[in-house]
C-alpha positions as CSV (number, residue, x, y, z in Angstrom):
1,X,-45.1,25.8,-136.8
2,X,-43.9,25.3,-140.3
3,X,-41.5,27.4,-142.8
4,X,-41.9,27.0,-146.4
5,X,-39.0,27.0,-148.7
6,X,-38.1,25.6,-151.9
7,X,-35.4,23.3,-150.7
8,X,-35.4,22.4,-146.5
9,X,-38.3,21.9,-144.5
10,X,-38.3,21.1,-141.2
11,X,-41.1,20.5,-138.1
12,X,-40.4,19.9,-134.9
13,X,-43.3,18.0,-132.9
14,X,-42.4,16.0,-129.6
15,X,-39.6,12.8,-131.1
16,X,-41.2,13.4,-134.7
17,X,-38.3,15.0,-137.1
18,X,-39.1,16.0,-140.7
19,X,-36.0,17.2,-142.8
20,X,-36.5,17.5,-146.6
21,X,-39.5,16.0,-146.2
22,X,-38.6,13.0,-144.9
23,X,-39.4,11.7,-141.4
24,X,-36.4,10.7,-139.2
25,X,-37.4,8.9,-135.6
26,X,-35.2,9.2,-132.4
27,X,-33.6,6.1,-131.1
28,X,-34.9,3.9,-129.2
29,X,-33.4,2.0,-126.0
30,X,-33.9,-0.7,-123.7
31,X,-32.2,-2.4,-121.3
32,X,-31.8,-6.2,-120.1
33,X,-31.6,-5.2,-116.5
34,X,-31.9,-1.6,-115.2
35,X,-30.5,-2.8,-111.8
36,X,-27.4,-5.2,-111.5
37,X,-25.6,-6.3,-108.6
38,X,-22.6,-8.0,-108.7
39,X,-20.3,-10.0,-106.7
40,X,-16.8,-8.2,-105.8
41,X,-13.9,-9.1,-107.9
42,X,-16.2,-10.7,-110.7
43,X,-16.7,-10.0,-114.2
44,X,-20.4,-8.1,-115.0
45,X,-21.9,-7.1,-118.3
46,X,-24.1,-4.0,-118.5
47,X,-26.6,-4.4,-121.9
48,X,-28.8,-2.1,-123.7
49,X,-30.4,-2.4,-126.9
50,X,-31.4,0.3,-129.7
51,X,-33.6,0.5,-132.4
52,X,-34.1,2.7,-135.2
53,X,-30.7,3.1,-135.7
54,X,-28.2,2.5,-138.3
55,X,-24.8,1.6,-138.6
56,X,-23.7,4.5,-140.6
57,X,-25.0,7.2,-138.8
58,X,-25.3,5.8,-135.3
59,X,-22.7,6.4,-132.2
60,X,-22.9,5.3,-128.8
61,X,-21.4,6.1,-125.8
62,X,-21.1,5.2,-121.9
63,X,-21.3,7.4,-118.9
64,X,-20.1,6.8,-115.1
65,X,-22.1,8.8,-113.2
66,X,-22.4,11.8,-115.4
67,X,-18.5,11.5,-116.7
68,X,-18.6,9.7,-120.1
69,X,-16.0,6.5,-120.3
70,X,-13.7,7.9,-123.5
71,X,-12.5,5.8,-126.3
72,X,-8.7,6.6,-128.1
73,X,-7.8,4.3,-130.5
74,X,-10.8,1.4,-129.7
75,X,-9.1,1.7,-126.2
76,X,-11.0,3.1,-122.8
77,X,-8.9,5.6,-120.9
78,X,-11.2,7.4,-118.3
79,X,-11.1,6.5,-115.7
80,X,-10.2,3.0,-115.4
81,X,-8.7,-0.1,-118.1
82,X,-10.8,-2.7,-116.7
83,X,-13.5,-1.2,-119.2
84,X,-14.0,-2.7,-121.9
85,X,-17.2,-1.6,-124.6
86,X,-18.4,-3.3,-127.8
87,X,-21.2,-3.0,-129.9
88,X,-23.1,-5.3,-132.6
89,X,-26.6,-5.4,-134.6
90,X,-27.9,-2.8,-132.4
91,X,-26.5,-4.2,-128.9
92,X,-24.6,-2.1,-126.7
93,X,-22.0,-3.5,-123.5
94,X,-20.0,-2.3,-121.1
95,X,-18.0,-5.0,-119.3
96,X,-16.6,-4.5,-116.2
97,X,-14.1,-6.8,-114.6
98,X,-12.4,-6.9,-111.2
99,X,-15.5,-5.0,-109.8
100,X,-14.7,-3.4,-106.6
101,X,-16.5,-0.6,-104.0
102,X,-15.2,2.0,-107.0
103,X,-17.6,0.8,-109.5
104,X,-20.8,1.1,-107.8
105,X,-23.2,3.7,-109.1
106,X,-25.1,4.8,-112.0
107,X,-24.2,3.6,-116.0
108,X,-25.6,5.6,-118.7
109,X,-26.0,4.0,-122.2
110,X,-26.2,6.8,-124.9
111,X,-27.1,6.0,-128.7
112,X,-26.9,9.2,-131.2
113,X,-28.2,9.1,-134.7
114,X,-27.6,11.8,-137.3
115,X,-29.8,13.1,-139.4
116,X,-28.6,15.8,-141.5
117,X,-28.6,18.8,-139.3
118,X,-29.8,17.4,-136.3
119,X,-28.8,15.0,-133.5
120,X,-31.4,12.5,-132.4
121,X,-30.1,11.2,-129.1
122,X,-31.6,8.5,-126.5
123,X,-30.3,7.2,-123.3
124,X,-31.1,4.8,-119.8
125,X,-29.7,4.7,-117.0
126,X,-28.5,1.1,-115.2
127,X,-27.5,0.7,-111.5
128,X,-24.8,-1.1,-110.0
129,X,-24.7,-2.3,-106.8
130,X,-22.3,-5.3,-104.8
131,X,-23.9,-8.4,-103.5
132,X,-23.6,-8.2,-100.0
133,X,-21.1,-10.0,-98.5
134,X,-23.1,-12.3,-96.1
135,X,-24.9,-13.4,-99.4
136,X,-22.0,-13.8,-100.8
137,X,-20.1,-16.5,-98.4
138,X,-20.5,-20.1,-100.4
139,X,-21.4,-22.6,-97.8
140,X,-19.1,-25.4,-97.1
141,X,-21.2,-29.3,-97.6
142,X,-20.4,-32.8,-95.8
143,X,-21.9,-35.9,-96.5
144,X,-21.1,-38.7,-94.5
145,X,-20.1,-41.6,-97.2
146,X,-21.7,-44.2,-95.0
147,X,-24.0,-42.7,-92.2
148,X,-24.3,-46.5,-90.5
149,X,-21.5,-48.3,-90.0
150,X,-20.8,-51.7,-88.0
151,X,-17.7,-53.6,-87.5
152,X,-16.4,-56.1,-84.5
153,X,-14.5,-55.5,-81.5
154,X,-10.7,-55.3,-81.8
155,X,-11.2,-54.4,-85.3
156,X,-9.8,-50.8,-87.4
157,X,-12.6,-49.0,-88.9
158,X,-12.7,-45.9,-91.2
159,X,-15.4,-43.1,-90.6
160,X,-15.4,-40.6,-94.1
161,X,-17.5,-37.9,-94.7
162,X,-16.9,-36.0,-98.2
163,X,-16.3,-32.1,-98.8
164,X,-17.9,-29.8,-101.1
165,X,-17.8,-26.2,-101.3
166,X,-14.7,-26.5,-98.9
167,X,-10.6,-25.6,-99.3
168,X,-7.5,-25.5,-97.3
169,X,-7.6,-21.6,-96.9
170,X,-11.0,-20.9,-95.1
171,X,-12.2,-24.2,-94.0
172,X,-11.8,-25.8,-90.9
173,X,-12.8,-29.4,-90.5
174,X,-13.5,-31.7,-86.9
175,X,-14.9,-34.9,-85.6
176,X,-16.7,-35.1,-82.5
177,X,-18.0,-38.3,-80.6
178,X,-21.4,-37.6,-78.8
179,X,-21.3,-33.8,-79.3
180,X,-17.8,-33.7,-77.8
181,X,-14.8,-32.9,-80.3
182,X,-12.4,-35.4,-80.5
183,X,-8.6,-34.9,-79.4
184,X,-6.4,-38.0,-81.4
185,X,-5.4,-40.7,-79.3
186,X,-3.5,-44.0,-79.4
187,X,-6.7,-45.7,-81.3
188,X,-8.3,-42.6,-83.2
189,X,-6.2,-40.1,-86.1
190,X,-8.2,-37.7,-88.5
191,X,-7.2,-37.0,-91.7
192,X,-8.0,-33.9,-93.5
193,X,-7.2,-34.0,-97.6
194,X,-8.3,-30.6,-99.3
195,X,-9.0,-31.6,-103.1
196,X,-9.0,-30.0,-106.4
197,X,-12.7,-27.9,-107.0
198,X,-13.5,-27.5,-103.4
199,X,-13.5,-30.7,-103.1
200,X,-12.6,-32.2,-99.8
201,X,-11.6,-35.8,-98.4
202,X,-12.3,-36.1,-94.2
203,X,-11.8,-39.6,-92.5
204,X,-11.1,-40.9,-89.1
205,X,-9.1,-43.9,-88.3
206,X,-10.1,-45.6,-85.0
207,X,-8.3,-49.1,-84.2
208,X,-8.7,-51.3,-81.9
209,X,-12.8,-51.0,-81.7
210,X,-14.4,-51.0,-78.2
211,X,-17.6,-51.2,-76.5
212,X,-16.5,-47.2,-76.0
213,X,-16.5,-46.6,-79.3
214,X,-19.7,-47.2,-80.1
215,X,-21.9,-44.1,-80.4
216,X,-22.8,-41.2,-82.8
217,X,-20.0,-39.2,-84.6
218,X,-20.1,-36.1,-86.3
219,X,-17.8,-34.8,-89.0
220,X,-17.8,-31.0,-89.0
221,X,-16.6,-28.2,-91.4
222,X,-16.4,-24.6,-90.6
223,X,-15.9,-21.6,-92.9
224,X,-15.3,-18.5,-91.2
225,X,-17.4,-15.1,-92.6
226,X,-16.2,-12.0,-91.6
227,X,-16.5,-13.3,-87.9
228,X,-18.9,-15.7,-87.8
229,X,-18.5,-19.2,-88.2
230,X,-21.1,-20.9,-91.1
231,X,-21.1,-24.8,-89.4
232,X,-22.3,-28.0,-91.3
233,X,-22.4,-31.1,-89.6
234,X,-23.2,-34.8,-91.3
235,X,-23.8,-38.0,-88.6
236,X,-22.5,-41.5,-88.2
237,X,-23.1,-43.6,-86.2
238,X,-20.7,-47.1,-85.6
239,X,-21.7,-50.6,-83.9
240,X,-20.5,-53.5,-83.0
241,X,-21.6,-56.4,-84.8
242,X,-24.2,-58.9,-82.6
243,X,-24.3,-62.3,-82.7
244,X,-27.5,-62.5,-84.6
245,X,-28.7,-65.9,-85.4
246,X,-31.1,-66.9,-88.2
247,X,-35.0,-66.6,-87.1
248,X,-36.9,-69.1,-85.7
249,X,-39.5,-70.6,-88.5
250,X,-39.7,-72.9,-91.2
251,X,-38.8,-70.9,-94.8
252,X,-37.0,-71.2,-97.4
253,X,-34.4,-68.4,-99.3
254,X,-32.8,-68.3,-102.6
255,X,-29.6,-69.7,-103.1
256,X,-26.4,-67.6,-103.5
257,X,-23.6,-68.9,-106.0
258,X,-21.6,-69.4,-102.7
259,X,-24.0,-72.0,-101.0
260,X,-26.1,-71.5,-98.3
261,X,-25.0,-69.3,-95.4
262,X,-23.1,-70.7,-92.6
263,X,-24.8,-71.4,-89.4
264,X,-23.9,-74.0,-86.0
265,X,-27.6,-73.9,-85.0
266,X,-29.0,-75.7,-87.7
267,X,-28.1,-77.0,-91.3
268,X,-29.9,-76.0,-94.1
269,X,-31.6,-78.0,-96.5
270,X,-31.2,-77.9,-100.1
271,X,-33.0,-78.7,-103.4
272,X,-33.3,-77.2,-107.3
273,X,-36.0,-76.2,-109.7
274,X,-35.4,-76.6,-113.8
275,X,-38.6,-74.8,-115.8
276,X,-38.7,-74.8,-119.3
277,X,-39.2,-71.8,-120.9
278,X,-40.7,-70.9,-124.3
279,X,-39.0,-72.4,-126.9
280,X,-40.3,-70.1,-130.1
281,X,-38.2,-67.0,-130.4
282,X,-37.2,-67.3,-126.8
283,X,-36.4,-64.6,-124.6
284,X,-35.6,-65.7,-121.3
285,X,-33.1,-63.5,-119.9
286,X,-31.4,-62.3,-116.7
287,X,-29.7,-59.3,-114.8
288,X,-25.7,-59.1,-114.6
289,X,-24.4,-59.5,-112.8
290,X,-26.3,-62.3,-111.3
291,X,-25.4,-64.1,-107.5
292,X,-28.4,-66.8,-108.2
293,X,-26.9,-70.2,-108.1
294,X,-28.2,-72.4,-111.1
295,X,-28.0,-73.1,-115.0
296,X,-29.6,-70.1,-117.1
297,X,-30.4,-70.3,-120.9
298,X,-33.3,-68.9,-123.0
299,X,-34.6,-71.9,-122.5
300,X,-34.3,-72.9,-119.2
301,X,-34.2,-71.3,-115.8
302,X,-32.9,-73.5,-112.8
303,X,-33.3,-72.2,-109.2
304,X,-31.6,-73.6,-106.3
305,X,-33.0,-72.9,-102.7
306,X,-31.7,-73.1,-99.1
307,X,-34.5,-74.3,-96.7
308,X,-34.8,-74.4,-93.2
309,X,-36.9,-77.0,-92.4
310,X,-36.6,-76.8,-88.5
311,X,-38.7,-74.3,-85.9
312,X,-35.2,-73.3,-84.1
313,X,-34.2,-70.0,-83.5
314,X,-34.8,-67.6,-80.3
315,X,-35.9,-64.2,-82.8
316,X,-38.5,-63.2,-84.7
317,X,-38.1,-62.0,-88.3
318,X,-38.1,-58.3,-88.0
319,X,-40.3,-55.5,-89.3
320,X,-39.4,-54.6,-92.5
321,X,-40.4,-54.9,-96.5
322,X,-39.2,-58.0,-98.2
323,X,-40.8,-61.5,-99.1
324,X,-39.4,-65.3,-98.8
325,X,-40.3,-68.4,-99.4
326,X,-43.0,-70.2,-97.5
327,X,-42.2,-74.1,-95.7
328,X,-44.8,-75.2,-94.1
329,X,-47.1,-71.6,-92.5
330,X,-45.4,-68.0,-93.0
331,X,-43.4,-66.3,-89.7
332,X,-45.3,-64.1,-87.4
333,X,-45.8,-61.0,-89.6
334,X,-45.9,-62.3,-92.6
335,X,-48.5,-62.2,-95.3
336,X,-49.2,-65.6,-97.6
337,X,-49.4,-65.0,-101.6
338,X,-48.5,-67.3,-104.4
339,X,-47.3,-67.0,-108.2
340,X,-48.3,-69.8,-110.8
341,X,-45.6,-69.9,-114.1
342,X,-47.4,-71.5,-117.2
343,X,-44.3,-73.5,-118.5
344,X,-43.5,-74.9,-121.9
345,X,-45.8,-77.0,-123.0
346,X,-44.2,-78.7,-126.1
347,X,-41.3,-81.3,-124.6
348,X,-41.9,-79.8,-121.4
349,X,-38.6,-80.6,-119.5
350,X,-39.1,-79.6,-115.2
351,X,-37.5,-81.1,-112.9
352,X,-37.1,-80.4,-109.0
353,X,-34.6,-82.6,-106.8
354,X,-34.2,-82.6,-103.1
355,X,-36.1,-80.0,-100.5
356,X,-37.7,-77.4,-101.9
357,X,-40.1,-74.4,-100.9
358,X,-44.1,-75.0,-101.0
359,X,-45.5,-75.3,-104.1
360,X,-46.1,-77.2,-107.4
361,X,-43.6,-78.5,-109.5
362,X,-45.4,-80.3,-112.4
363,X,-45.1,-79.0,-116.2
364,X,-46.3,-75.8,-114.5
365,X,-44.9,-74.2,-111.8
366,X,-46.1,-72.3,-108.5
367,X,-44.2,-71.3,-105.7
368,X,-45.7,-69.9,-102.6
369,X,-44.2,-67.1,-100.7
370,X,-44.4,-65.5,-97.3
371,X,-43.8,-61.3,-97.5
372,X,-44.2,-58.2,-95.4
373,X,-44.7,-54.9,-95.6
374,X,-45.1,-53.6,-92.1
375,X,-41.9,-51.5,-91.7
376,X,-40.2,-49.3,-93.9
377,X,-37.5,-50.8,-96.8
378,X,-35.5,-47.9,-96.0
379,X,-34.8,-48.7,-91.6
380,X,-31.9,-51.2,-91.1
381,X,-33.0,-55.1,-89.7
382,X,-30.2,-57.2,-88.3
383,X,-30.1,-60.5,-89.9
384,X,-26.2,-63.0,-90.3
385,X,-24.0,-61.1,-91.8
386,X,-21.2,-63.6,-92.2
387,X,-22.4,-65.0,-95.4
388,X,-23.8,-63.6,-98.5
389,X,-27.6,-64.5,-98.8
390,X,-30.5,-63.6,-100.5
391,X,-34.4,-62.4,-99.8
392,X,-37.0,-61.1,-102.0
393,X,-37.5,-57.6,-102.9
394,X,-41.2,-56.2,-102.3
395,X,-41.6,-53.0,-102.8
396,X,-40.3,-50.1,-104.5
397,X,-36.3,-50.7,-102.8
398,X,-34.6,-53.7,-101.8
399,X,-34.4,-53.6,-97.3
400,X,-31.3,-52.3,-95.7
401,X,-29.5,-54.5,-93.7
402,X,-27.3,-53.6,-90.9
403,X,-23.7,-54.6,-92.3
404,X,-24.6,-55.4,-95.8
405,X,-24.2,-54.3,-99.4
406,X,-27.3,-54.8,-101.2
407,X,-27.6,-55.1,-104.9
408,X,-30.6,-55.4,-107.2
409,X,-30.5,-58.6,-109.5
410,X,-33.9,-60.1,-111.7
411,X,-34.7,-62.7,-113.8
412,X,-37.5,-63.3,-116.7
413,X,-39.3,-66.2,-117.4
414,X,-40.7,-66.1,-121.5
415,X,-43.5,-68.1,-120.4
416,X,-46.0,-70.7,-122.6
417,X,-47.4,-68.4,-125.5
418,X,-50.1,-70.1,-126.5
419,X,-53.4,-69.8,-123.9
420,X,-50.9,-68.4,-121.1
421,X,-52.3,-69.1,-117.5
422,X,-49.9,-67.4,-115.4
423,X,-51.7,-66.1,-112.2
424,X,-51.0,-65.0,-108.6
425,X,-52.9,-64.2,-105.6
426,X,-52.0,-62.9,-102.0
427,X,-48.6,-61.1,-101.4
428,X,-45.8,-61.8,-103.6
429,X,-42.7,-60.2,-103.7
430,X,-42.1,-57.1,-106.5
431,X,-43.0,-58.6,-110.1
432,X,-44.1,-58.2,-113.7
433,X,-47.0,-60.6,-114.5
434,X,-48.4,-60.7,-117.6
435,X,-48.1,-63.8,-119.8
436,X,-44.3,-63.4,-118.7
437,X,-42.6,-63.4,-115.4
438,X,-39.9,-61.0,-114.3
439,X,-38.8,-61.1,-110.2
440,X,-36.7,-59.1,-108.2
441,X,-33.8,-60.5,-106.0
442,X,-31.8,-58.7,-103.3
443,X,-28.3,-59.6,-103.0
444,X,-26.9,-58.9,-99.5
445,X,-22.9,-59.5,-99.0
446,X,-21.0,-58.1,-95.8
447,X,-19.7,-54.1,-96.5
């Protein structure tokens, strides 16, 4: 229907608005989320956005299922002062904090525009719900710091697990030995130390270490939800130390800055290896720190070996990933392999003194090794653990040993530049072979 008139015109045809001639749209609205729940006694935002709108001629408003939330001075006063409402560039809010069982329902974001005469309005609707409760909880975490540990009898050990997610007011922490929980003695005390940000610090002391000891142990935290107990446990177990005695075998093993470990079943020979690096723009380098024994320039790399040169021993090597060095045939298990350096080859300056492992020491150098991989890096092998020593590293991880602290180490060899003939074949331990060398030590020393 239209009316004709010399001044106002105005047709009205579904959101379509034309007053002196001029077409006027309603608002439009969305909304980031038409459904929010929230957790009680947090802070939530409810957002919707308009469009064709101005600043001008624009209002908005919020309703609380069907009872708009008033303004008096930029200040909410129905129903509650926890409200708080802001608006910019077309975006709405209504923030709600402290939300409790009294907030829950339906919000109702309103825009108005005003055109002339008339009042285009939109609106949408967003539902609040709480999270429920069960959801809610936050789960306590232990980790045990150690989950194998080994000491000797008559000693004092420490068992520690760590605490996240955990404090004084709703957690409950206790140990337990073989499934049973643990009442203190005279030789075990647990200490419980509650941290800043959840954060939690569980140990227990047991002295006086006996073949009763020995077993699994559990450290276990319990937060209490509405009457039900959320439980996580974390596992260690503790041994006694064995009088383990070096394999039987001839081999040979890098030597630590501290000598060759110290054993009363047989004495270790001993020997050292100089090569002489490239000398143009030499970049012979090493890892730090660095437990190899022996003088290291970029120049010159010297390697010092302990080698046992007798069959005694009443154990076989065990299963496992790691390489040494071959004397005379590999161990049962063990797989043969060899590297060949290409050495300096202007004033070439080698030398080897006293026992060494098999191989070649000329103005080139190859070594020969013996290495395994039928076990996994990651399962414990018993080996001395009175003295620091070394083995090879051959795959992706240096082997666990029961008792010992392990660190990484490496050195590179800047080999001969010109017509480079370094080589390998069989199993050798984990390397970079190109036209350089780069191998990978593992560093054991008791924990």
């Amino acid at each position: 229907m239209t009316f004709r008139g010399a001044v106002f015109i105005t047709c009205i045809l579904g959101h379509y608005y034309l007053i002196s001639g001029v077409t006027a749209l309603k608002p439009k609205i969305s909304v980031v989320d038409k459904a929010v729940v929230a957790q009680k006694g947090s802070t939530v935002t409810l957002m919707c956005s308009a469009t064709r709108v101005r600043k001008l001629t624009t209002s908005s408003s919020w309703e609380f299922n069907g009872q708009e939330i008033k303004k008096r001075n930029n200040k909410i006063i129905i129903p509650e002062p926890h409200y708080q409402t802001n608006k910019r560039k077309g975006n709405f809010t209504l923030t709600i904090k402290n939300v409790s069982d009294t907030d829950v329902g339906t919000y109702t974001c309103k825009v108005s525009k005003i055109n002339l005469d008339a009042m285009l309005e939109a609106k949408e609707n967003i539902e609040l719900s709480l999270q429920d409760e069960a959801v809610s909880v936050i789960l306590p975490v232990v980790k045990a710091l150690r989950s194998y540990v080994v000491t000797s009898e008559g000693s004092k050990v420490t068992l520690t697990c760590i605490g996240r997610r955990v404090k004084a007011l709703d957690t409950m922490v206790k140990w337990k030995f073989e499934g049973q929980e643990i009442e203190e003695s005279s030789n075990k005390r647990a200490i419980v130390k509650f941290l800043p940000k959840r954060r939690g610090n569980f140990s227990l002391h047991i002295t006086n270490v006996s073949k009763e000891d020995i077993g699994n142990y559990s450290c276990v935290a319990s937060t209490a939800d509405f009457g039900k107990a959320i439980v996580k446990e974390t596992f260690i177990h503790l041994n006694l130390f064995k009088t383990v005695s070096w394999p039987r075998g001839t081999y040979a093993l890098p030597m630590p800055n501290s000598g060759c470990p110290i054993t009363s079943e047989f004495t270790w020979s001993a020997g050292y290896h100089r090569q002489d690096t490239e000398e143009t723009g030499p970049r012979s380098s090493w890892s730090s720190p660095l437990h190899l024994k022996g003088d290291k320039t970029p120049t010159q790399i010297t390697q010092h070996f302990c080698v046992k040169t007798t069959e005694t021993g009443g154990r076989l090597w065990p299963s496992g990933q790691y390489c040494i060095y071959r004397k005379g045939t590999c161990p049962g298990g063990f797989q043969e392999g060899e590297i060949k350096w290409d050495d300096e080859d202007t004033k070439n300056d080698n030398m080897a003194e006293g026992i060494l492992p098999d191989g070649e020491y000329k103005k080139d150098t190859t070594l020969q090794f013996c290495c395994r991989s039928d076990g996994s890096a990651e399962n414990p092998i018993e080996l001395p653990i009175r003295e620091p020593f070394f083995l090879l590293k051959h795959s992706g991880r240096c082997q666990v040993v029961l008792g010992m602290r392990v660190t990484e180490e490496w050195l590179f060899w800047d080999c001969e530049d010109r017509e480079n003939k370094n080589s390998y074949n069989g199993e050798v331990p984990a390397s970079f072979i190109t036209k350089d060398v780069k191998l990978h030590y593992c560093y054991y020393e008791k924990q």
